[in-house]
DRENGUZA-111149 format. One record per residue (C-alpha): residue in three letters; x, y, z. Coordinates in steps of 0.2 Angstrom, whole numbers, plus 5000, padded with zeros to 4 digits. Example, Ala and Ser with C-alpha at 12.3 -4.5 7.8 and 13.67 -1.06 7.14 Angstrom:
# residues 2
{r ALA; {5062; 4978; 5039}} {r SER; {5068; 4995; 5036}} 
This chain:
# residues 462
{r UNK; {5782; 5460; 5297}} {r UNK; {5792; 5443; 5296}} {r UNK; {5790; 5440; 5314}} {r UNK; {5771; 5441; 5314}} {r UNK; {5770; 5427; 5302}} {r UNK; {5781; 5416; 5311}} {r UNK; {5769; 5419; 5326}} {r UNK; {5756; 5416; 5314}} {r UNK; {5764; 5399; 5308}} {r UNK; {5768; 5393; 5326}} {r UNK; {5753; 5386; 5331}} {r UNK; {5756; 5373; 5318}} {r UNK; {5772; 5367; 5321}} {r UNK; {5764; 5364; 5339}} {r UNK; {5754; 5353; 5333}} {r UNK; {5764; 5343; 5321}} {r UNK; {5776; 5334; 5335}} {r UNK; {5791; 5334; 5346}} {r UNK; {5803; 5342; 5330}} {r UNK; {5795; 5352; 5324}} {r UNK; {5790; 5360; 5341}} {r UNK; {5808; 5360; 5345}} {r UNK; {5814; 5367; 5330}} {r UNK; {5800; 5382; 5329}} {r UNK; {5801; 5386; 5348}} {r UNK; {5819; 5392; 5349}} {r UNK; {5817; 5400; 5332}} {r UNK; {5802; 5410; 5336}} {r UNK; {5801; 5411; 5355}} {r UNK; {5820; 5416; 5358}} {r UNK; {5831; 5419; 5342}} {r UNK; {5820; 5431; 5333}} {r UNK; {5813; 5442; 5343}} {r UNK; {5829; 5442; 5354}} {r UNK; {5840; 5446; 5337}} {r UNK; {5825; 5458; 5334}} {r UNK; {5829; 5468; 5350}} {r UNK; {5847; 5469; 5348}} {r UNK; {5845; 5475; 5329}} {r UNK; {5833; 5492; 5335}} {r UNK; {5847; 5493; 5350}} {r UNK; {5831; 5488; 5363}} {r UNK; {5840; 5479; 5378}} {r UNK; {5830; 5463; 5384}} {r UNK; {5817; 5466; 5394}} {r UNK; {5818; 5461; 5414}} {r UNK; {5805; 5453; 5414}} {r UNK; {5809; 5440; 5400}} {r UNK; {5825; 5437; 5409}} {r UNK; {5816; 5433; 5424}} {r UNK; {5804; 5423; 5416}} {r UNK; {5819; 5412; 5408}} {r UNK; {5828; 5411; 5425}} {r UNK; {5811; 5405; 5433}} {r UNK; {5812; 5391; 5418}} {r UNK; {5828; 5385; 5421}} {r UNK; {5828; 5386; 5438}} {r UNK; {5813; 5370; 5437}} {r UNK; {5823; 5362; 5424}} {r UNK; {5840; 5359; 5437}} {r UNK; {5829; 5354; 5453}} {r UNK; {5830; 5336; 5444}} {r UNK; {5848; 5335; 5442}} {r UNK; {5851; 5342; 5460}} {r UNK; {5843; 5327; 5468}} {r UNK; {5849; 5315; 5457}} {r UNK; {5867; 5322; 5463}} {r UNK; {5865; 5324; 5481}} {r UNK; {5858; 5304; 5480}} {r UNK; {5873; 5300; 5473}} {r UNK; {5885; 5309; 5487}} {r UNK; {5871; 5301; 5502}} {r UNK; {5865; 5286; 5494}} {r UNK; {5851; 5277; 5503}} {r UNK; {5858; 5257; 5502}} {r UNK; {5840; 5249; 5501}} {r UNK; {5844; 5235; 5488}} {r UNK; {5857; 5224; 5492}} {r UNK; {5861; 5219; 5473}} {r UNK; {5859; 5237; 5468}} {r UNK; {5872; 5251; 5470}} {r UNK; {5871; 5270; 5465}} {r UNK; {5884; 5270; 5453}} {r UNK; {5885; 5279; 5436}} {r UNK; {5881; 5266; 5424}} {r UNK; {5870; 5275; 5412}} {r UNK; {5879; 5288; 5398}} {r UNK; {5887; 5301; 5411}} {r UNK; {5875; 5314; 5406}} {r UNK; {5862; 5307; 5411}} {r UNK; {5864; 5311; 5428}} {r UNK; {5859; 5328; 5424}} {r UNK; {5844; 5326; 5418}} {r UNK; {5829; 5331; 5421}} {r UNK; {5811; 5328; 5423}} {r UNK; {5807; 5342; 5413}} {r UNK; {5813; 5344; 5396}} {r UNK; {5829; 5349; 5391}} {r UNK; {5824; 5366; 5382}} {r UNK; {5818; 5376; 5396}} {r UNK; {5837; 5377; 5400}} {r UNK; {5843; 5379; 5383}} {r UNK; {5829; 5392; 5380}} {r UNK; {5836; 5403; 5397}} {r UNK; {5853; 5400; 5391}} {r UNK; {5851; 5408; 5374}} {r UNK; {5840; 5421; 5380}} {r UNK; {5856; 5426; 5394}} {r UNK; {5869; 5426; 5377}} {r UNK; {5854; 5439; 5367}} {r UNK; {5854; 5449; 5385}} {r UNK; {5873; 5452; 5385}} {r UNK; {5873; 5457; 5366}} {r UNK; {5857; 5466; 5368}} {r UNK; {5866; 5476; 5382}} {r UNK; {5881; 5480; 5374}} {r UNK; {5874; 5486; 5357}} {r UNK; {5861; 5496; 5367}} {r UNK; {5877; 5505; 5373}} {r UNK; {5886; 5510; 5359}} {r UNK; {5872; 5512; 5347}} {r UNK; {5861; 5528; 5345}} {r UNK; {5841; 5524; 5344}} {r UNK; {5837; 5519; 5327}} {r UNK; {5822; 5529; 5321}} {r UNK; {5816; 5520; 5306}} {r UNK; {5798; 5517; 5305}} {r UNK; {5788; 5508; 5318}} {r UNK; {5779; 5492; 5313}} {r UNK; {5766; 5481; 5320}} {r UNK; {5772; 5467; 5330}} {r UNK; {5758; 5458; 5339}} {r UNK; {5765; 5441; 5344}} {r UNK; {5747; 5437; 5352}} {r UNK; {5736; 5441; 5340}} {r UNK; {5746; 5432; 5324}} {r UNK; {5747; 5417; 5339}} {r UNK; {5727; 5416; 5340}} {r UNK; {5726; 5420; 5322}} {r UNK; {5737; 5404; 5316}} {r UNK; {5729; 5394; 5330}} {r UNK; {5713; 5396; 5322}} {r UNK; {5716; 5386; 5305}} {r UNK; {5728; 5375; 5314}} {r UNK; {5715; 5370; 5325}} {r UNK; {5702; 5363; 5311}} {r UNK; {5715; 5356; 5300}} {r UNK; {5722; 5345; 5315}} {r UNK; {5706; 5341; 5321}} {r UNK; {5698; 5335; 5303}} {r UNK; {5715; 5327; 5301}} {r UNK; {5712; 5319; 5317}} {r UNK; {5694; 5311; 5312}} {r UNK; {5701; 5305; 5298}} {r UNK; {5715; 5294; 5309}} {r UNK; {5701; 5289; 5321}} {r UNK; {5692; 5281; 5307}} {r UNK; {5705; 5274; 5294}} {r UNK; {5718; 5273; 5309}} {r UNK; {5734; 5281; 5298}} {r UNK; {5749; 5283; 5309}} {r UNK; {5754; 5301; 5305}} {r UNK; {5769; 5301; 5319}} {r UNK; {5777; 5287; 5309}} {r UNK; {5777; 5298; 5292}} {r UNK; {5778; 5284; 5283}} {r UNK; {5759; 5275; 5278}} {r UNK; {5760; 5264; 5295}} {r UNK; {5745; 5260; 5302}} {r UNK; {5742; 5263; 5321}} {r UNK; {5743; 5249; 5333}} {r UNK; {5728; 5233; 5336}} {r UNK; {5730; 5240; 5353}} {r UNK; {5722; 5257; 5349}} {r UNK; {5706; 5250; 5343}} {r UNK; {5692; 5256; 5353}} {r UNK; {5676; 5245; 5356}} {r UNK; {5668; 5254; 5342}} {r UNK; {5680; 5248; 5327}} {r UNK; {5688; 5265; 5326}} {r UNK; {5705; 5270; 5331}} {r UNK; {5715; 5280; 5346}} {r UNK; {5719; 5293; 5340}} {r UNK; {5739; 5301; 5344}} {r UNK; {5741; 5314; 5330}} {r UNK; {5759; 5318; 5325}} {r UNK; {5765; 5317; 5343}} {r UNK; {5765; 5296; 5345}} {r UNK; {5754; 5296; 5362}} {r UNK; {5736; 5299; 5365}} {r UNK; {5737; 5307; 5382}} {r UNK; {5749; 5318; 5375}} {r UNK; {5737; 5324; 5360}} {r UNK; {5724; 5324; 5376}} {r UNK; {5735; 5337; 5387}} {r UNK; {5738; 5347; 5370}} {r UNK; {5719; 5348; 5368}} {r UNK; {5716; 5351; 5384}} {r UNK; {5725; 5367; 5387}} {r UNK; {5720; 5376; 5370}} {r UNK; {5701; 5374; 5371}} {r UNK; {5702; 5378; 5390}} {r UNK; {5714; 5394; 5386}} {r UNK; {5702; 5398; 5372}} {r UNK; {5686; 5396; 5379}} {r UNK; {5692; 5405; 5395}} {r UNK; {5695; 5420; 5383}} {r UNK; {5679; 5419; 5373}} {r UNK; {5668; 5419; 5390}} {r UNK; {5678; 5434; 5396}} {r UNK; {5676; 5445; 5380}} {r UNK; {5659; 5442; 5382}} {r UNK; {5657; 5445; 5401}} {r UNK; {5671; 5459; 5402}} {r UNK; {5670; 5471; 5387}} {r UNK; {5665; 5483; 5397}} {r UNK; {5685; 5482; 5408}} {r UNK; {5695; 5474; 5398}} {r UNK; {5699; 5477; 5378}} {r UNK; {5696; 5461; 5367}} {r UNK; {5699; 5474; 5350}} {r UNK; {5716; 5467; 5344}} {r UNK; {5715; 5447; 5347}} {r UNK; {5713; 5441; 5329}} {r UNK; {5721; 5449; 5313}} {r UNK; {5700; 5451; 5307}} {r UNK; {5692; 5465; 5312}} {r UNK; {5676; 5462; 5314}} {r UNK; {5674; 5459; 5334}} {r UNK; {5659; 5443; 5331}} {r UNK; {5673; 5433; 5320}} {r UNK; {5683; 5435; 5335}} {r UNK; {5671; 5425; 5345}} {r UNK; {5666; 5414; 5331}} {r UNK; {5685; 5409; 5328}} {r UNK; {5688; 5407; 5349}} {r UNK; {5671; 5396; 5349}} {r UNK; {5680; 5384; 5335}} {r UNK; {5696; 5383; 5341}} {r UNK; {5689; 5378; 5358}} {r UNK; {5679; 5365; 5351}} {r UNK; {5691; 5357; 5338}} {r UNK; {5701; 5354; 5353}} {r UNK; {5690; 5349; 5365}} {r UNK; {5686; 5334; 5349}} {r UNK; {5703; 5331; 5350}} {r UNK; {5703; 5328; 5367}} {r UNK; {5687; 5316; 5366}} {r UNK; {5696; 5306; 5351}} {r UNK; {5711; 5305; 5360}} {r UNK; {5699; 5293; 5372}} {r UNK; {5710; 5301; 5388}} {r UNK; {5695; 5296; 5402}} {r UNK; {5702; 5310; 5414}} {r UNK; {5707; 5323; 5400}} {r UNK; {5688; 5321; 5392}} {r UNK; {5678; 5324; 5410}} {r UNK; {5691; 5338; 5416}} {r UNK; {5688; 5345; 5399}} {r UNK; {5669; 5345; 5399}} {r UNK; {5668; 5352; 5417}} {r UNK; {5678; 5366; 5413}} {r UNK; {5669; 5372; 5398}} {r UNK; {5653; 5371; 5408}} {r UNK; {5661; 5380; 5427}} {r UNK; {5670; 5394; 5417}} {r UNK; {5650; 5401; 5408}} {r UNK; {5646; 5396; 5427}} {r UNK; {5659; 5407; 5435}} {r UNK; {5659; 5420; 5422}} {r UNK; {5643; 5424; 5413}} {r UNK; {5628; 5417; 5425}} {r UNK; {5625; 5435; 5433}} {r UNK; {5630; 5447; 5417}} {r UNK; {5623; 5435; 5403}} {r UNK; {5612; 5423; 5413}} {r UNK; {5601; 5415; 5400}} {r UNK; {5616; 5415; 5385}} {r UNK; {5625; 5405; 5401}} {r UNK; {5611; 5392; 5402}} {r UNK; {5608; 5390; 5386}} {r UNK; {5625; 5385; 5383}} {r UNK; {5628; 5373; 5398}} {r UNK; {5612; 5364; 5392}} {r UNK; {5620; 5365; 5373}} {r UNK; {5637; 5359; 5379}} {r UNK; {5627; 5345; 5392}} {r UNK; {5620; 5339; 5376}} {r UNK; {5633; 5338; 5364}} {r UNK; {5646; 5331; 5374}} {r UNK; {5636; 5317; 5379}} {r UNK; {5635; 5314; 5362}} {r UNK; {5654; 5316; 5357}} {r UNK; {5656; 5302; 5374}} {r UNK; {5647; 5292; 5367}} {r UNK; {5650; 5292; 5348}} {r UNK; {5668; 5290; 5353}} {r UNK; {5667; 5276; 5362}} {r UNK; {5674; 5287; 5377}} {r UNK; {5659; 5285; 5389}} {r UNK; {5661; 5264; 5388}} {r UNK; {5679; 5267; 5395}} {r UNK; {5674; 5281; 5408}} {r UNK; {5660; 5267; 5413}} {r UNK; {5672; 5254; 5413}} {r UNK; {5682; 5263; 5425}} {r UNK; {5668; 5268; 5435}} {r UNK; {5661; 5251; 5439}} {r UNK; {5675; 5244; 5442}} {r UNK; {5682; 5254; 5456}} {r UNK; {5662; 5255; 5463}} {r UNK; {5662; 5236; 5461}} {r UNK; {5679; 5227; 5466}} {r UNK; {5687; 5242; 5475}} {r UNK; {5700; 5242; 5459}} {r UNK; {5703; 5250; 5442}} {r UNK; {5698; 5242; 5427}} {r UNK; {5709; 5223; 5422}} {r UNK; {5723; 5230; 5413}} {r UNK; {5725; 5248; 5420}} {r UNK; {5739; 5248; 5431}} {r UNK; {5740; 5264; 5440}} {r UNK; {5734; 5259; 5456}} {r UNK; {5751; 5249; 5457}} {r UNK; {5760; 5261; 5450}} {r UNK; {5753; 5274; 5464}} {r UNK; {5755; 5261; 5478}} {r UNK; {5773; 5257; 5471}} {r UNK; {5778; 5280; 5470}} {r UNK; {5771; 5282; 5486}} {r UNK; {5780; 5267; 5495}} {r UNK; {5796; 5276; 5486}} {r UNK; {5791; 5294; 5496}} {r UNK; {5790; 5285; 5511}} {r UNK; {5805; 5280; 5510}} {r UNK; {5814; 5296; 5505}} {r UNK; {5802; 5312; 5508}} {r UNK; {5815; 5327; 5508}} {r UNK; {5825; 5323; 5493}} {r UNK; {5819; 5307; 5485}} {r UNK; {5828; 5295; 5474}} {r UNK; {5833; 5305; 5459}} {r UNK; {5825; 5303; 5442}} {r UNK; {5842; 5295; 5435}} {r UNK; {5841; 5280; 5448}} {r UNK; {5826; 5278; 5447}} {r UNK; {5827; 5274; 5427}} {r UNK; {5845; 5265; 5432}} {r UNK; {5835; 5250; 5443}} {r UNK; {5828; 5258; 5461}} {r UNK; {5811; 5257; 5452}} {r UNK; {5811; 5238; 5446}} {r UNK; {5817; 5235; 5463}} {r UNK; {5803; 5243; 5472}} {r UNK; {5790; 5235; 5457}} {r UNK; {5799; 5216; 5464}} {r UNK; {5803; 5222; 5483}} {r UNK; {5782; 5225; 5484}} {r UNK; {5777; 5209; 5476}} {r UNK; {5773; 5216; 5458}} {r UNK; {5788; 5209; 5448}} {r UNK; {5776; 5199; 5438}} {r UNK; {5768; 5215; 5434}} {r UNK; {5770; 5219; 5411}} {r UNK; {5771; 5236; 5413}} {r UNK; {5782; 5242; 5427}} {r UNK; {5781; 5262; 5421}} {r UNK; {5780; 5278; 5427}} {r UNK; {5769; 5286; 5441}} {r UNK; {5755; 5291; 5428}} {r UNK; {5754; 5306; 5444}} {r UNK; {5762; 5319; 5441}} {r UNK; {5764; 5324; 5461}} {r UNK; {5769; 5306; 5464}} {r UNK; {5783; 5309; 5452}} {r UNK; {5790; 5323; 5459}} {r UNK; {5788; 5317; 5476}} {r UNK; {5798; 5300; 5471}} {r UNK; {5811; 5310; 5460}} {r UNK; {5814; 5325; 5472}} {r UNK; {5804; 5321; 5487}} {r UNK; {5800; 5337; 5497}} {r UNK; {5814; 5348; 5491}} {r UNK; {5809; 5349; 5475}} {r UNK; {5790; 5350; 5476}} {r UNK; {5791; 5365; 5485}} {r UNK; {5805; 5372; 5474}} {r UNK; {5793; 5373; 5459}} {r UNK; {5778; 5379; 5468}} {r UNK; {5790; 5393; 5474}} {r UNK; {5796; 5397; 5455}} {r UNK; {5780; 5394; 5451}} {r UNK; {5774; 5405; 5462}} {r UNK; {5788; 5419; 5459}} {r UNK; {5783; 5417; 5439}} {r UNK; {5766; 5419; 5439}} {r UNK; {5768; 5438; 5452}} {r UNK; {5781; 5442; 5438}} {r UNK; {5770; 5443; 5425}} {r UNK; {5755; 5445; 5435}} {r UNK; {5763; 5462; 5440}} {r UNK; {5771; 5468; 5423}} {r UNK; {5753; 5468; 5416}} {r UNK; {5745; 5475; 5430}} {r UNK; {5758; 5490; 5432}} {r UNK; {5758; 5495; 5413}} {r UNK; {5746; 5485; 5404}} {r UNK; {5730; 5480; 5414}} {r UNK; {5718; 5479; 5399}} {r UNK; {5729; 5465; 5395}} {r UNK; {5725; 5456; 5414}} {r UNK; {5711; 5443; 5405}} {r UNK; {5726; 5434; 5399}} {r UNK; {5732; 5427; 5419}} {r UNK; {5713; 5420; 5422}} {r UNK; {5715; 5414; 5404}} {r UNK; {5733; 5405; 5407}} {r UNK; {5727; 5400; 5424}} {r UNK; {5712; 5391; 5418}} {r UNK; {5723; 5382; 5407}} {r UNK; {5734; 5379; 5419}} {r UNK; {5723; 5371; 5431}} {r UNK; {5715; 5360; 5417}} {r UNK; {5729; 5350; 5416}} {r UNK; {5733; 5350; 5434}} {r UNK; {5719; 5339; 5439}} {r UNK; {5724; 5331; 5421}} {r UNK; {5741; 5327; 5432}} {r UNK; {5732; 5319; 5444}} {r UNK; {5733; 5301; 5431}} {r UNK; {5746; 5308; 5419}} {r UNK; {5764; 5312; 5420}} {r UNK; {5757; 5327; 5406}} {r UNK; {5767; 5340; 5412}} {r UNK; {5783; 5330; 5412}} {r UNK; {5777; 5326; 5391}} {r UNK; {5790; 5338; 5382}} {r UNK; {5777; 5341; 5368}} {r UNK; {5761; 5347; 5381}} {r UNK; {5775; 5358; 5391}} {r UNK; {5781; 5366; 5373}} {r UNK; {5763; 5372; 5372}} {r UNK; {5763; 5381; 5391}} {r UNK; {5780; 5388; 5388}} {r UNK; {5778; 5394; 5372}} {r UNK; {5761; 5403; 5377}} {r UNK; {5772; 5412; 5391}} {r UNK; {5782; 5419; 5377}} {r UNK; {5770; 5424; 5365}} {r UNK; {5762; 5433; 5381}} {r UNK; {5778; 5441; 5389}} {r UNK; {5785; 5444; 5371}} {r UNK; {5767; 5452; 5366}} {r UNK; {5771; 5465; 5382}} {r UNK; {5788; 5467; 5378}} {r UNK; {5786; 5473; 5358}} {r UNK; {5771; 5483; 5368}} {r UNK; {5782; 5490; 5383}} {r UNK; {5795; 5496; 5369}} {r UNK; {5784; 5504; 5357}} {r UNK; {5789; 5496; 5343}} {r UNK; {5770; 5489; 5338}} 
């Protein structure tokens, strides 16, 4: 069926930058299964709707606060006023990227179509097909994963720019003490391709350790298009290493130790009762190996770097700026806890005024939080940190209780997301990573492939 090949083709569109990612998730997480539904006269499922409303809901929380600190303005600056004097749509923007509204808005256009065909239409009782959008996902992510990560050794060594697309080299500034290069794949940062990483080898290795520990609850039959059951587990053991490579040549210092930590708590958490020496013998492998990877990379110099410096002056290593940046973010929440300052104003100059107003205007680099909470806090203050842990929240019982009312051999998949999840959450703690368009592609789009897996499921149309 077409539309298991295009699950099958996604994972490499995810991987090959913010365009192409774009381009393939409304093509293969909305229009085509949407336009399938309405075609075999199936109305969109509620729980895909809700799914999409929880989305956009996120997405507006941004533009609200950067609205209300227009209308209440918080005079702070004396040369500065709130006035509208970026591109008028600015103001609406958002934090989070633009598609999770898109996404909900197309998916509410296929609703009213798939309603209103549903009516009119008989059922059409043509042959039923296989449509697995979670196993052609895993499948496709398998190769994709070790043609990214051998096209990602080769960067590290000869430096090639693949994000430029056109034979540029990357930056003096990415070479590592060790002569090799930063790697940034096709998505133009490191810590981007360091929060992509992240979240595949956790989700992956979180599955492999649950087949192996849950066999006995859960069904792992149908996760790859093989059959045989061991290259299932062979081909989750790869994909969680070719990323967790990535994530150690994308030199991301807290990306790399929250990565290693997790792939030796979840055998912990999982297998030291059931499969207690498998358990140990693969902490000690991973204790091993990783030390190696650290310190081929030239990873472990940075994380010592950083390290000593903080044990010895009290400060981050000489040229890492975030502890300004925190100081600077949380100066900003201080000043305006319930609804904060809006992400518009602070891009439009309340930022380089705090940067000057707290003695850092000689500063070079006068960014971002690099904190994700620290973000929020300064953008939408209180308000909007507890209006996306309550979506949040809301999202994850949604499909928490759809699996577990009609499909609870599929209930591996919330640990599974959740691990993920959480990876990148302490990831947040020194990177702005789930406010990178390309590393939130990858969270939505697993939302889809898993709601949309239930979905073709719920309907019988698999």
């Amino acid at each position: 069926m077409f539309i298991n090949y295009l699950f099958f083709l996604f994972p490499f569109f995810l991987y090959l930058g913010i365009a192409l990612q774009g381009l393939s998730f409304y093509i293969i997480c909305i229009v085509a299964p949407a336009v399938y539904f309405i075609k075999h006269r199936h109305i969109i499922p509620d729980h895909i709707i809700k799914t999409a409303i929880c989305l956009l809901l996120i997405h507006i929380i941004f533009p609200i606060t950067n609205i209300i600190n227009y209308i209440f303005p918080l005079e702070q600056f004396p040369n500065y006023k709130h006035q509208l004097s970026l591109k008028w749509p600015s103001v609406l923007q958002s934090n989070f990227p633009s598609y999770l509204f898109i996404g909900s808005i197309l998916l509410f256009i296929f609703l009213f179509f798939s309603k209103k065909y549903n009516k009119k239409i008989s059922q059409n009782k043509s042959e039923k097909i296989e449509i697995s959008p979670l196993k052609y996902f895993l499948s496709g992510l398998f190769p994709a994963s070790i043609l990214i990560c051998l096209a990602l050794i080769y960067q590290y060594n000869v430096g090639l720019d693949f994000h430029s697309f056109k034979g540029k080299y990357l930056e003096a500034t990415e070479i590592l003490d060790n002569g090799k290069y930063r790697v940034n794949g096709f998505y133009g940062h490191p810590l981007t391709i360091a929060g992509a990483g992240l979240a595949y080898s956790i989700f992956c290795w979180s599955l492999l350790w649950l087949s192996i520990t849950k066999n006995h609850i859960y069904k792992f039959d149908n996760l790859f298009i093989f059959k045989n059951k061991n290259i299932h587990k062979l081909a989750l053991v790869i994909i969680s290493l070719c990323n967790f490579i990535i994530v150690i040549l994308s030199s991301g210092r807290t990306a790399g130790i929250v990565c290693v930590f997790l792939l030796i708590s979840i055998p912990l958490l999982l297998g030291i009762r059931r499969k207690p020496f498998l358990t140990i013998l693969t902490i000690l492998t991973l204790g091993v190996t990783s030390l190696f990877f650290l310190k081929k990379s030239g990873l472990m110099e940075r994380i010592l770097f950083t390290t000593n410096s903080i044990s010895e002056t009290q400060t981050l290593d000489n040229g890492n700026y975030r502890q300004y940046f925190w100081k600077v973010y949380w100066q900003m929440f201080l000043d305006k806890p319930i609804v904060g300052h809006g992400n518009y104003w602070l891009k439009d100059g309340v930022r380089e005024n705090y940067y000057n107003k707290m003695g850092y205007e000689n500063l070079p680099e006068k960014y971002n939080a690099h904190n994700n909470y620290l973000e929020i806090l300064a953008s939408g203050g209180l308000l909007a940190l507890f209006w996306i842990t309550t979506i949040l929240v809301f999202l994850y019982k949604t499909i928490k209780n759809k699996i577990n009312k009609h499909f609870k051999e599929m209930n591996f998949l919330i640990f599974c997301y959740l691990s993920m999840f959480i990876a990148n959450l302490i990831h947040a703690l020194t990177q702005n990573v789930f406010f990178d368009s390309s590393v939130v592609y990858i969270y939505t789009s697993i939302i889809y492939v898993i709601i949309w897996h239930i979905s073709f499921k719920e309907k019988n149309t698999i």
